[in-house]
N, C-alpha and C positions, 0 to 999 in steps of 0.2 A: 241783711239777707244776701246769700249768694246772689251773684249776676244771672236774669234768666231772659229768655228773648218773650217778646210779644207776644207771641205765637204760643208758647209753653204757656201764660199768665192766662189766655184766655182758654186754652185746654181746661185748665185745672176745671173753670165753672161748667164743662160740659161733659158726655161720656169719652173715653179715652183710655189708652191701652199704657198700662204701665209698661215699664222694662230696668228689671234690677241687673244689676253688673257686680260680679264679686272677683277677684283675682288675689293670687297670691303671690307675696314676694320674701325672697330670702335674702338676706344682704345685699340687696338690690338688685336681685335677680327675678325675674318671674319664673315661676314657678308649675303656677298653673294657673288656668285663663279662664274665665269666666264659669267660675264653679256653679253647678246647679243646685242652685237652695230652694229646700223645702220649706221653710219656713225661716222669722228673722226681724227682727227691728232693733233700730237704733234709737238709744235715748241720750237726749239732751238734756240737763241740767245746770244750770246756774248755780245751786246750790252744791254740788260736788266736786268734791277734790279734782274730780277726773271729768271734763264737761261732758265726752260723751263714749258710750258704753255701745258693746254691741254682740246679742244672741243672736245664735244662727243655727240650724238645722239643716243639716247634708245628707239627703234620705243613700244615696251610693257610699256602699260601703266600703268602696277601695279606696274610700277618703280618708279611713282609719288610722291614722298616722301607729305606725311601728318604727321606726327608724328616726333617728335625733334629724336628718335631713328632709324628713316627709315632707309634704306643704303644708299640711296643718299642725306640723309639732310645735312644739313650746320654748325652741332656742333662738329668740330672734327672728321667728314666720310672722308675718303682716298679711293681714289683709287689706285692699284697696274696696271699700264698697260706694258705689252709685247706686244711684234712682232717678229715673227721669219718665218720659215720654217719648212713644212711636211715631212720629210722622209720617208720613209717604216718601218724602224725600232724607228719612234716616232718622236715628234717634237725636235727641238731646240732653243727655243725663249732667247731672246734677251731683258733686261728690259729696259724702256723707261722712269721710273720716278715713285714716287709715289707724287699723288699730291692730295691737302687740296681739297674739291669741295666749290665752289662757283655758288652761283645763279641756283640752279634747277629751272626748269618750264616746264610746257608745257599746251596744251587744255586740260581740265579736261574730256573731250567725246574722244578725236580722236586722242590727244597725238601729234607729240613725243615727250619725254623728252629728253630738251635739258640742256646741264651745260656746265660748264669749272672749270677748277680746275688749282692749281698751285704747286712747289715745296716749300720746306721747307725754302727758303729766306723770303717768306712773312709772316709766322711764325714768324719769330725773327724781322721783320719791324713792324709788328704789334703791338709789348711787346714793344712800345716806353719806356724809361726810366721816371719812377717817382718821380725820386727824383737824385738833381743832383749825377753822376756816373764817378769814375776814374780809371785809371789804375795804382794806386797808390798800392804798394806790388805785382806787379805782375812782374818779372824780366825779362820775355822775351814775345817776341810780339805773342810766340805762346801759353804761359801762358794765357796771356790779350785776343785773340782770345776765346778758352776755355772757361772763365771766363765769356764773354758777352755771348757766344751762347747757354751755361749750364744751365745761369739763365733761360731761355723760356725753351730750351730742355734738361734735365738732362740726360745724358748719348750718347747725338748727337755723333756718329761716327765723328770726325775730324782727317784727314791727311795733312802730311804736304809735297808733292810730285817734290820739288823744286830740281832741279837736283843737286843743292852741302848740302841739307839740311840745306839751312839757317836758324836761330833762334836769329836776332839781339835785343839787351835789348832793351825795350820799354821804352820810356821817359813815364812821368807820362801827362797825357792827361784829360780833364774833359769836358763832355757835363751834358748840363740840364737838367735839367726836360724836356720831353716833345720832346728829341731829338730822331732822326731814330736811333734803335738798330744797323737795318743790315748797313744804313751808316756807324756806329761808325767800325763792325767789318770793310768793305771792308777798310776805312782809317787806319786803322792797315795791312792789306795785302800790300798795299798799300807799307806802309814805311819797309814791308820786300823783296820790288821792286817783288811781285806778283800778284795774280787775286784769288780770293774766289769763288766760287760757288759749288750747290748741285748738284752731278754728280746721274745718274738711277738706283745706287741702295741705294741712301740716303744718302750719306758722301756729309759732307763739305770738299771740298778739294781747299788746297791750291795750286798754283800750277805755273809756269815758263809763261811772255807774250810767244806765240807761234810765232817762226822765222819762215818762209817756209825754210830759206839758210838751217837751223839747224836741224830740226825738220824730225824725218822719217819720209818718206813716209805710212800715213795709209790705202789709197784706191786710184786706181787707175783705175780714168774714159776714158774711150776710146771708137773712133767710133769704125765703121766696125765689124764684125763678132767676136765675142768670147767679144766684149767690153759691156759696161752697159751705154753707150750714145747713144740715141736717134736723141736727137736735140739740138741746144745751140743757144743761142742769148746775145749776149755782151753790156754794157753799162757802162761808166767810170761814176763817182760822186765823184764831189768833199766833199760832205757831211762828216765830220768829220777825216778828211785830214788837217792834220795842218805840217807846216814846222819850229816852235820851241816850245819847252816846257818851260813857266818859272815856276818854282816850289818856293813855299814859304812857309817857318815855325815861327812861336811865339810862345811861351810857355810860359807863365807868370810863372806857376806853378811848370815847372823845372827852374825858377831862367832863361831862358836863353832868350839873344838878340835877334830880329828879322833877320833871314836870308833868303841867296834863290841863288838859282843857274839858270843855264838857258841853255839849249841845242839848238844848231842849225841843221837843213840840210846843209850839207858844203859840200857832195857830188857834185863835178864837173857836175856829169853825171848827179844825180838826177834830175828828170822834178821838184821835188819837191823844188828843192835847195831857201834858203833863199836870197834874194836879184834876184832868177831869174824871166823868163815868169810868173812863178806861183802866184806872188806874198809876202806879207807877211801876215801869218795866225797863228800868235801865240796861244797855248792852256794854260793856265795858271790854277793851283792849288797848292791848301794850305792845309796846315793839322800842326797842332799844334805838331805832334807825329814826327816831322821832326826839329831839336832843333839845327844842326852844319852844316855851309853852307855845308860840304863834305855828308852829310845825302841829301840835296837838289838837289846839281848835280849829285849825284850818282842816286837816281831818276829821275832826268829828264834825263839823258842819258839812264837810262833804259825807260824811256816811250816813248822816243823819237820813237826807229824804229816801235813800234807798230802806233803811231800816224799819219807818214809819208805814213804808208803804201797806199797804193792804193785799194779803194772801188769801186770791181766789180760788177756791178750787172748780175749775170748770171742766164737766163733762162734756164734749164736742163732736158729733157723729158730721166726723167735715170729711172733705175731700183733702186725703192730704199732703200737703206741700213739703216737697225735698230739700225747697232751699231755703226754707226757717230757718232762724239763728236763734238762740236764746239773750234774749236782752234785744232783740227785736221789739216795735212797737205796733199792735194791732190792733184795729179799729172793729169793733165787734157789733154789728147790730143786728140787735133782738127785739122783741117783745115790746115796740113801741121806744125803743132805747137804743142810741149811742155812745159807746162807752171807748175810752182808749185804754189799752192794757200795755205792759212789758210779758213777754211770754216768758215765763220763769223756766220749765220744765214741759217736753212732751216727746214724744216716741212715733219714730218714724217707719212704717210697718216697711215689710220687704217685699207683701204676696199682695195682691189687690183684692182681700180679703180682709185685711189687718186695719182696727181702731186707729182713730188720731187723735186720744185724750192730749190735753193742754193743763197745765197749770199757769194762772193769769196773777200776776199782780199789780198795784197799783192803779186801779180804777179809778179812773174820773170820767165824769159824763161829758160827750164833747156837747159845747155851746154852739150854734149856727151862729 
């Protein structure tokens, strides 16, 4: 969860005056300052190539980009967007992303200008590679990360946020011409058994799959008086719930034999468990940057709890919070129940009108 003061954490549980901030920038220039949006929210996703996405509604029609230099055209315009809280003695905002715009439009008479935009993932998928590319001289995997993401953005903030600071040598790897950039990095995170994406104020960060067992507590939703839950409505899916990982690597070009490991649910308890009710639903992946079966099982044992976990779908009429993160851990109490979740996916409105649905996975009830 972004950093927020005291003072913001307990606004949230009470009434309070939002304040969104949108600005534009062109090659690092501003553009224009704190555009007035009619409408607008940003989604976060876990599951997405691109972690977070962002529609926006600009009811002023001189926003209309004509010109490749407008501030909302489409050659390299960013926008910077915030949400925070009015205090008395000023605001607090809270960044939400800077993202690429894509697709301005609207009615040339009556408006409004509408767009979407994205973060800097789609940047480095876009710079597909030209010419076959390897990871050949580069010693460790956070070298080779650098390396692919520098060539599109020279100077990209990259962190490497993994609780023991891992940095394992990178085997030498080669895609083609014509292959996903940003694939190439995530399959490098990948074999450092982490997750890549652009966090709100522009780093690439690398970072730990999120356990709810492990993971603090970052916000905590609750009914009744002084809480930030409304209303909630629950639904299990099996969608992307698997109960083994087989992992597999070839590398012709390190010289090395094809291997692979494979992880089960062996959990007794687990609903999940392999061979029970559940069925069997194995996930299987490959990556060339994985060269010694103990590289293979050691990934698929790491990818295993995040894959078994349990996909909640929760409806949430909350009050909502700017500085979520996805892979965050929330403690959810409802209905006589304590539950710890990872927040998979949710959308952060821009107007103080706008839902705060969540997508929750990985439920377990917490124990006193």
């Amino acid at each position: 969860m972004y950093a927020i003061s005291a003072n913001f954490r307990t606004a949230l549980t009470s009434s309070h005056q939002i304040v969104t901030r949108v600005d534009a920038y062109y090659n690092g220039v501003l553009t224009a300052s704190d555009i007035p949006i009619a409408d607008g929210s940003v989604s976060v996703d876990r599951g997405s190539k691109t972690r977070r996405s962002l529609s926006l509604t600009v009811a002023d029609l001189s926003y209309l980009p004509w010109d490749a230099a407008d501030p909302l055209a489409v050659y390299g315009q960013e926008l910077v967007v915030s949400r925070g809280i009015r205090f008395s003695n000023g605001d607090e905002l809270v960044p939400l992303g800077t993202f690429r715009i894509n697709e301005p439009g609207g009615d040339v008479h009556q408006g409004p200008v509408s767009l979407t935009g994205v973060t800097a993932e789609a940047t480095i998928a876009d710079d597909s590679f030209m010419v076959p590319t390897s990871t050949a001289g580069y010693g460790n995997c956070l070298q080779a990360i650098e390396f692919l993401i520098r060539q599109t953005i020279p100077g990209a903030p990259i962190v490497n946020l993994t609780a023991d600071g891992r940095n394992p040598v990178c085997p030498v790897a080669t895609w083609d011409a014509g292959a996903d950039r940003w694939d190439a990095v995530v399959q490098v995170a990948t074999a450092m058994r982490a997750e890549i994406f652009v966090d709100p104020i522009g780093r690439f960060v690398i970072a730990d799959l999120p356990d709810p067992l492990t993971a603090p507590v970052a916000w905590d939703i609750a009914e009744g008086e002084g809480g930030t839950l409304v209303s909630a409505s629950r639904q299990m899916s099996r969608t992307a719930v698997y109960n083994a990982v087989v992992v597999s690597g070839e590398n012709s070009a390190s010289d090395a034999a094809p291997v692979a490991g494979v992880a089960y649910d062996n959990e007794p308890t687990s609903p999940t468990r392999w061979g029970g009710p559940y069925g069997r639903v194995p996930k299987h992946y490959s990556s060339a940057l994985l060269i010694t079966q103990g590289d293979c099982q050691a990934a698929a044992n790491y990818m295993l709890a995040d894959l078994t976990a349990p996909n909640i779908q929760t409806s949430i009429s909350a009050i909502p919070n700017p500085a979520l993160e996805a892979g965050d851990c929330i403690r959810v109490s409802y209905a006589g129940r304590k539950e710890l979740f990872i927040a998979q996916s949710f959308s952060i409105p821009l107007t103080a009108d706008g839902d705060f649905p969540i997508t929750l996975r990985g439920g377990k009830e917490e124990v006193a």
